[in-house]
C-alpha positions in Angstrom: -119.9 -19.8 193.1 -119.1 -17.8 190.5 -123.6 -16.9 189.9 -123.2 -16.0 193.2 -120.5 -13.4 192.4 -122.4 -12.1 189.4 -125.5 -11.6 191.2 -123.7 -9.8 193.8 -121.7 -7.9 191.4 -125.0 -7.0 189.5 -126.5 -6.1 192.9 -124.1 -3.6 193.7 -123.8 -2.1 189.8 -128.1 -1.3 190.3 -127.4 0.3 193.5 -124.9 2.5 192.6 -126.8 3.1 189.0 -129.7 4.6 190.9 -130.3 8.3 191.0 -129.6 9.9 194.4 -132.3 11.5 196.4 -132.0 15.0 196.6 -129.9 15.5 199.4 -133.0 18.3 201.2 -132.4 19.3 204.6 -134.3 22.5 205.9 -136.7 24.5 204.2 -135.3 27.9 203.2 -137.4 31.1 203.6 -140.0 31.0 200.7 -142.5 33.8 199.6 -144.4 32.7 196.6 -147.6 34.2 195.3 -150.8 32.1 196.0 -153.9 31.7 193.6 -156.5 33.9 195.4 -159.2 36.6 194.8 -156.6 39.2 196.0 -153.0 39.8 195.4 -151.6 37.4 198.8 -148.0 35.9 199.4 -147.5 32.7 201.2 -144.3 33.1 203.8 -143.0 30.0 205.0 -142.0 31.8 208.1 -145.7 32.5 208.8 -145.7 28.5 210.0 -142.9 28.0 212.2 -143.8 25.0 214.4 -146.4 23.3 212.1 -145.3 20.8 209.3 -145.8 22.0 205.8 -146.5 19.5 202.6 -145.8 21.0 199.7 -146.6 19.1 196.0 -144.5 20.6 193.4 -146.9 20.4 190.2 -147.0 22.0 186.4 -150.9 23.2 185.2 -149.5 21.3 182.4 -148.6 17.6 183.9 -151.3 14.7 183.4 -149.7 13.2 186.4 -149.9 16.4 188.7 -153.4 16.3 187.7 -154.3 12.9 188.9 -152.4 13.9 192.4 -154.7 16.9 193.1 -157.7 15.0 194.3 -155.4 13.2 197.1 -154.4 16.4 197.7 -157.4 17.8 198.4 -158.6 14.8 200.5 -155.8 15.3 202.8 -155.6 18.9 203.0 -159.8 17.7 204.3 -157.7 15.6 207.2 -155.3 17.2 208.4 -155.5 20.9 207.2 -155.7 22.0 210.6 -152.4 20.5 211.8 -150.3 20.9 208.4 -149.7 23.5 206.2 -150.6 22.0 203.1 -149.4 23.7 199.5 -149.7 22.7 196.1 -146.7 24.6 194.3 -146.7 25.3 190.5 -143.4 25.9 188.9 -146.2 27.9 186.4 -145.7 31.7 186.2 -148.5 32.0 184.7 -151.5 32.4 186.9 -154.1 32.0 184.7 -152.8 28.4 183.7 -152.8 27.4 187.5 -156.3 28.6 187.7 -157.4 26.9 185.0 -155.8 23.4 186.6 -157.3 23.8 189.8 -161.0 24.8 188.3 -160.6 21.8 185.9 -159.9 19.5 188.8 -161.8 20.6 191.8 -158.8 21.3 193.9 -159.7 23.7 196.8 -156.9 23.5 198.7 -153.7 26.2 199.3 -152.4 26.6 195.0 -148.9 28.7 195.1 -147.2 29.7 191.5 -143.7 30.9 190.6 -142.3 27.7 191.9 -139.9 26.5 189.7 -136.7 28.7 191.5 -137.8 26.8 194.7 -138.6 23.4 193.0 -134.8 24.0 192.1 -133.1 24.9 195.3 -134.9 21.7 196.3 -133.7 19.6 193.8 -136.9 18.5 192.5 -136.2 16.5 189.5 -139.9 15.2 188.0 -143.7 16.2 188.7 -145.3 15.5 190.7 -143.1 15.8 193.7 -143.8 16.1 197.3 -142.0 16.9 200.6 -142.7 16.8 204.0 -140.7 18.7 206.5 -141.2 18.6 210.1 -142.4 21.2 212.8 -138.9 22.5 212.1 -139.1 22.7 208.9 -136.7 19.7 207.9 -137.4 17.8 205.3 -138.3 14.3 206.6 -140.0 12.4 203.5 -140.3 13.1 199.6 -142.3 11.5 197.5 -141.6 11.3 193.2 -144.6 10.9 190.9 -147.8 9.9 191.1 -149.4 6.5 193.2 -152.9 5.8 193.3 -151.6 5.0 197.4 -150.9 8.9 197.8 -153.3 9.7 200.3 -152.3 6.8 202.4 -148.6 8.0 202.1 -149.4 11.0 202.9 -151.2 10.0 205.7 -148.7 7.4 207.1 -146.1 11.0 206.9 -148.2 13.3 208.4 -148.8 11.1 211.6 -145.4 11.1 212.5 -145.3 14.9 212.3 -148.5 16.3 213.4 -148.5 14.7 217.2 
């Protein structure tokens, strides 16, 4: 009796010692500058009705770095029906550009992040977040998994129909 009342005791002090998930509902308006050959702002607003993916990433993260291929590979499945984004919280654009060259990511790079990586309550890189046709945030992922693609995948099937 009484290791059944520690056990539950100890259950319920790991559940409430767990950080929170951040507590994201709707994507605000969101203009950030995007890595390009010319000067061009991304606008949330430019993709009402389409889900949007974005993975908050540092140039500077070994992590991030290991995220950009899956990334890439499912920006290559489903770039037509999702807005797919990789934002730095780098203000530096240079340093992004250097990332992406280094690691063969071809997909949509956005800098100037970290105000927005805030507001979202993004606590560790990198981090990822999938919001609806409505923009609501639906799924987030924290660090890296060698499963990311699948994950995103298995999130981008429920909101891409």
């Amino acid at each position: 009796m009484k290791k059944g009342i520690l056990a539950l005791v100890l259950a319920a002090c790991s559940v409430a010692c767990m950080p929170a998930l951040p507590e994201i509902t709707t994507l605000p308006t969101v203009n950030l500058p995007v890595i390009a050959e010319e000067e061009v702002v991304w606008n949330s607003a430019d993709y009402k009705g389409k889900p949007i993916l974005m993975v908050f990433m540092g140039s500077w993260c070994p992590w991030c770095k290991k995220t950009m291929p899956a990334v890439v590979e499912i920006t290559q499945k489903y770039g037509d029906k999702a807005e797919i984004v990789a934002v730095f919280v780098d203000d530096n654009p240079a340093a992004v550009k250097t990332a992406i060259k280094e690691h063969g990511f071809t997909g949509k790079a956005l800098y100037n992040g970290s105000e927005l990586a805030e507001t979202l309550e993004v606590g560790g890189f990198p981090h990822s977040v999938l919001f609806d046709k409505k923009h609501r945030a639906i799924k987030h992922w924290e660090g890296f998994s060698p499963d990311r693609v699948a994950d995103y995948e298995e999130g981008l099937k429920r909101v891409v129909k």
